[in-house]
C-alpha positions in Angstrom: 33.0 28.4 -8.4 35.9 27.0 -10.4 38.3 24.5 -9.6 41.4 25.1 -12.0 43.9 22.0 -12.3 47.2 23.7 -12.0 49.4 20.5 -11.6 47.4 16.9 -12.6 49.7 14.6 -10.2 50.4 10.8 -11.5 46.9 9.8 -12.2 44.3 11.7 -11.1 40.1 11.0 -11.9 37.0 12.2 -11.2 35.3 9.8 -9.1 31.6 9.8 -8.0 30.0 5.9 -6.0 30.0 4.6 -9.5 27.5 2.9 -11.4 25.7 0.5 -8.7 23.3 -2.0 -10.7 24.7 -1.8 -14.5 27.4 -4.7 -14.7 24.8 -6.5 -16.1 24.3 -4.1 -18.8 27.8 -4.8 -19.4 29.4 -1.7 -17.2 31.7 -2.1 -14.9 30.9 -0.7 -11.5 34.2 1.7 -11.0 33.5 3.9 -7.9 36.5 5.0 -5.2 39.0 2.4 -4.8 39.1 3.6 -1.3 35.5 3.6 -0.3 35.5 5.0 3.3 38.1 7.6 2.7 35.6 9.1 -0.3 32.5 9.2 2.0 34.6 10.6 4.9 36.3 13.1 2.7 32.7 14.3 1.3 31.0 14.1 5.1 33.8 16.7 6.3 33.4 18.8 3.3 29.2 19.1 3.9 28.6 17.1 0.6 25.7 14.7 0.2 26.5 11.2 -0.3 27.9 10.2 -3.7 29.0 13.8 -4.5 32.0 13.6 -7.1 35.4 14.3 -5.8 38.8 14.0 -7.0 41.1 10.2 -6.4 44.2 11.6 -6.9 48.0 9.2 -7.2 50.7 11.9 -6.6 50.6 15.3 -5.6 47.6 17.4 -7.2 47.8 21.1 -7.4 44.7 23.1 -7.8 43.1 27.0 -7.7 39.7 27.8 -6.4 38.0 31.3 -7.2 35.7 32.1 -4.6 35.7 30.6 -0.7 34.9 27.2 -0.1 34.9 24.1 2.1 37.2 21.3 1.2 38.7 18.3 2.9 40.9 15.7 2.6 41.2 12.0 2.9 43.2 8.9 2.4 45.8 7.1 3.5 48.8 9.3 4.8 47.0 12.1 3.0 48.7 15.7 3.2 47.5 19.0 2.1 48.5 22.6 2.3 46.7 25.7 1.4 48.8 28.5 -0.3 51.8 26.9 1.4 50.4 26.3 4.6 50.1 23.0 6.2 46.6 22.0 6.7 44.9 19.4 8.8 43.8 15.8 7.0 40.4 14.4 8.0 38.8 17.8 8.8 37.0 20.7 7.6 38.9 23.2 5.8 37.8 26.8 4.5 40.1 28.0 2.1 39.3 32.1 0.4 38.8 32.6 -3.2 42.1 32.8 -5.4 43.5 30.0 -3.0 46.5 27.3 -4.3 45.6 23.7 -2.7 48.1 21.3 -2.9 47.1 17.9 -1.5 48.2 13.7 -2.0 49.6 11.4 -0.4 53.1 11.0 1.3 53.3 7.3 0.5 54.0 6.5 -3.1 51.0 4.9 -5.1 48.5 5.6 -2.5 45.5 7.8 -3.3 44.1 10.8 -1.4 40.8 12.1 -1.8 39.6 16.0 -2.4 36.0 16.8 -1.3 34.6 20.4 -2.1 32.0 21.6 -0.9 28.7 22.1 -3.4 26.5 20.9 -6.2 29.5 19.6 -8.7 28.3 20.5 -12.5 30.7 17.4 -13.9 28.9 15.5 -16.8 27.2 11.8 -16.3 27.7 8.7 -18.2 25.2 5.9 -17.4 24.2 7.3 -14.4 27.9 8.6 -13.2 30.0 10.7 -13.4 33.1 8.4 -12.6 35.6 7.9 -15.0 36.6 4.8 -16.4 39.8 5.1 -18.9 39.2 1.4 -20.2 35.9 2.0 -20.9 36.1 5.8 -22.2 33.2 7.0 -20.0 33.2 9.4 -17.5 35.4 12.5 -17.0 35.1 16.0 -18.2 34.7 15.9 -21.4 32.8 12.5 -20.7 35.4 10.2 -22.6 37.4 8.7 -19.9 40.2 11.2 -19.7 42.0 11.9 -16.9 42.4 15.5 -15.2 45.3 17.2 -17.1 47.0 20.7 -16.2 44.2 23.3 -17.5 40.9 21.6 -16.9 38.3 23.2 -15.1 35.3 21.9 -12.6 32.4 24.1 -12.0 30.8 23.6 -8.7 27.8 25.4 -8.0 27.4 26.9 -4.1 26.1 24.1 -1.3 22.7 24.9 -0.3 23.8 24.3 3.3 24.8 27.5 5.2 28.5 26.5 5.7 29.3 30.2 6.5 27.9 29.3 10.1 28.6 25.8 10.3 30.4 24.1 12.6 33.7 22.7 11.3 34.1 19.0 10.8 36.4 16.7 12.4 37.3 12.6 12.8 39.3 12.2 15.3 42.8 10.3 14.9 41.5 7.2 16.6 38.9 6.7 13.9 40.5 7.4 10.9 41.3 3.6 9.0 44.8 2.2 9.9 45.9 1.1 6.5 48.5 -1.4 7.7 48.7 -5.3 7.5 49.1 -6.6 10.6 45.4 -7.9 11.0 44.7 -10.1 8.1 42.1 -9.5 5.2 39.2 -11.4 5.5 37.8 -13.4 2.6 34.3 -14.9 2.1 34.7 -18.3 0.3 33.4 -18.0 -3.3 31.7 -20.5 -6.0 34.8 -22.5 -6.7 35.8 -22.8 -3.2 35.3 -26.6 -3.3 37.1 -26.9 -6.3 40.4 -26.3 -4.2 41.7 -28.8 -2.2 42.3 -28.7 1.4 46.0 -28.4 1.1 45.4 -25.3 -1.5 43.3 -23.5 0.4 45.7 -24.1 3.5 48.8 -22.8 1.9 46.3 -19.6 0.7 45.8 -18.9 4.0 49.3 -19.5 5.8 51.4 -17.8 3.2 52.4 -14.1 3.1 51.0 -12.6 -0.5 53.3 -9.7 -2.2 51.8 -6.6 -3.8 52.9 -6.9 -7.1 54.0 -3.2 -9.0 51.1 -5.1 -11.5 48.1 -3.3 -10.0 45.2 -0.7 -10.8 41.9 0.2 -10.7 41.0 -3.4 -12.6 42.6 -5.4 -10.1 45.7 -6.2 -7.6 48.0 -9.3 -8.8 49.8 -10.7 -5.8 53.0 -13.0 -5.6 53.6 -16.2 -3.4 53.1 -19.5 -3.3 51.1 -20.8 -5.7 47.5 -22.3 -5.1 45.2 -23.9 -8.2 41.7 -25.3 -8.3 40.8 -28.7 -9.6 38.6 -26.8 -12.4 40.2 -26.8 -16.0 37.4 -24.9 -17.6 34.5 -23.1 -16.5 32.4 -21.1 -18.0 32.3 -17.1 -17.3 30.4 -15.5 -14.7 29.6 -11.8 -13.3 32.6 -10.5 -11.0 32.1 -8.9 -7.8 34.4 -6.4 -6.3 37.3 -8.2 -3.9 36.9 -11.5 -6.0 39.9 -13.3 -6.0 40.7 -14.9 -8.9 43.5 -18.0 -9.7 44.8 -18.2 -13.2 46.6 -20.9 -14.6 50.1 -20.0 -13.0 48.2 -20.1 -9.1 48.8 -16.2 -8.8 46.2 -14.5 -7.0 44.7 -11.5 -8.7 42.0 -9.5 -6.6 39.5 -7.9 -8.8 39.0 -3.9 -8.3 36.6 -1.3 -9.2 37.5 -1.0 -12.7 36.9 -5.1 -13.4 35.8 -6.8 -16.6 32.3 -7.3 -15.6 32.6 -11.5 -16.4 35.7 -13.3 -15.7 36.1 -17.5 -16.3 39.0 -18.3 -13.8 38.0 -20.4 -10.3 37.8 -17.8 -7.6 38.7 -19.0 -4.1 36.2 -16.4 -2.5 36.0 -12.2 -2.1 37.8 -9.8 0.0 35.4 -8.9 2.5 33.7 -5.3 1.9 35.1 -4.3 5.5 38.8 -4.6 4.2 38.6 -3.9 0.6 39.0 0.0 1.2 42.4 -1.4 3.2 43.8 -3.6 0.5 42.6 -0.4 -2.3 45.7 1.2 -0.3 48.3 -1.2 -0.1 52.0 -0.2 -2.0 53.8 -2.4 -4.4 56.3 -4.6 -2.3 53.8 -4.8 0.7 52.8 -8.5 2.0 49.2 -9.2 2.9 47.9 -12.3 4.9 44.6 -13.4 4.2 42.1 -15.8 6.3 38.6 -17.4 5.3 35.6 -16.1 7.0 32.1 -17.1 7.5 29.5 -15.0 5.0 27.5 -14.3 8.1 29.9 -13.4 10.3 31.3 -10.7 7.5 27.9 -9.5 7.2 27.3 -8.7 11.2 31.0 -7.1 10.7 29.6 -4.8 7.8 26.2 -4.4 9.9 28.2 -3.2 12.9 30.9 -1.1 11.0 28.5 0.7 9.3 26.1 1.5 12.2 29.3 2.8 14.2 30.1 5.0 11.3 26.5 6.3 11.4 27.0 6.9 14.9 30.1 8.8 14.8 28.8 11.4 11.9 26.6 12.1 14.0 28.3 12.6 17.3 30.4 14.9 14.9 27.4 16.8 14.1 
């Protein structure tokens, strides 16, 4: 089967988990920026884990020429199939010769396409995720973007889908992407370095999504904090780490980070709202609030256990 990009949207990429374990070759780790909306959007479509799919900004026209499975994910995701709105969050056959037209209705955000089958896209260091800074990934394995014209082969899913039952997450379980409940952050390395009143005003001010974000990272706005560091020397950056510069600005690092970075960091966005914060708009406030390392890991434990649970009550 081929997928035929008929309209490329704002910034649209091929995205796959990334590659896990090779910052230290100097890599960065890329992957979706919204991780549970990728492995939801590749569960409904009947895909493996870590199948590639499409993170699309804006709306993304495409043609398929022979019948498949497809769904879509994100947050405030839409998608319509020869003009016909279609369900989000759910299995969807669409015939051969089909238009899909899918995004998001909120500006900036990013939707997911899954499709159903072996995807023939190439690999680059063990992914096929594309990473523009670091001209790796993509179709023609340079770090381009999808562009009106380009063509993805996917070869037929071994899984008799023609039988299958169709795939569904209910409403209740699908992320709410708001920012009423505040993000949770493990303290980090520096953490001492801040004093009490800095770390206090981090966590009792209201942060503003900057229109200075992307896949490298998320700069926020608002009172100021610093650390009592003037230099340090650079260390290995993990995904949600929030760095200070020297003007107290908070910058949280995303998939596409520099792999070492040698600003104080006053901790990481826990993994159980980084998905969350991936979403958030320009001119949206977050809240943030320190939490113990082992209580975010029994939070991760149990998240992920009730996800395992639900596929398979779905199944």
């Amino acid at each position: 089967m081929r997928i035929e990009v008929l309209s490329k949207g704002l910034f649209s990429l091929i995205i796959d988990n990334g590659r896990v374990g090779r910052q230290r070759d100097g890599f960065c780790e890329s992957g979706p920026m919204d991780s549970n909306a990728y492995d939801w959007a590749n569960f409904l479509a009947f895909n493996l884990d870590g199948t590639p799919c499409i993170e699309a900004i804006g709306e993304m026209r495409l043609r398929v020429d022979e019948d498949c499975i497809i769904a879509v994910t994100g947050r405030n995701p839409s998608l319509d199939v020869d003009g016909n709105a279609k369900t989000t969050y759910q299995s969807q056959k669409v015939p051969a010769g089909a238009t899909i037209t899918f995004g998001s209705t909120s500006l900036g955000c990013k939707a997911y396409l899954a499709v159903g089958g072996n995807w023939q896209v190439p690999k680059a260091v063990g992914s096929a995720c594309t990473v523009v800074r670091e001209q790796l990934g993509g179709l023609d394995n340079k770090g381009s973007v999808l562009k009106v014209g380009d063509c993805i082969e996917v070869l037929a899913n071994t899984r008799n889908q023609d039988s299958a039952k169709m795939r569904t997450l209910p409403q209740q379980h699908i992320d709410d992407y708001g920012f009423l409940e505040s993000i949770r952050v493990i303290p980090g390395y520096q953490f001492s370095s801040f004093s009490t009143v800095a770390m206090r005003t981090f966590e009792t001010s209201s942060y503003t999504v900057s229109s200075a974000i992307d896949r490298m990272g998320f700069r926020l706005t608002g009172e100021p904090v610093t650390a009592d560091i003037e230099n340090m020397r650079s260390e290995a950056i993990h995904l949600g780490a929030i760095q200070v510069p020297g003007d107290g600005q908070p910058i949280v690092m995303m998939r596409d980070r520099q792999t070492l970075g040698g600003y104080p960091k006053l901790g990481c966005v826990s993994p159980c709202d980084i998905s969350r914060l991936a979403q958030a708009m320009p001119g949206e406030k977050v809240n943030f609030v320190f939490q113990h390392e082992e209580e975010a890991r029994a939070d991760w434990l149990l998240m992920t256990s009730r996800r395992r649970r639900l596929q398979g009550e779905i199944l």
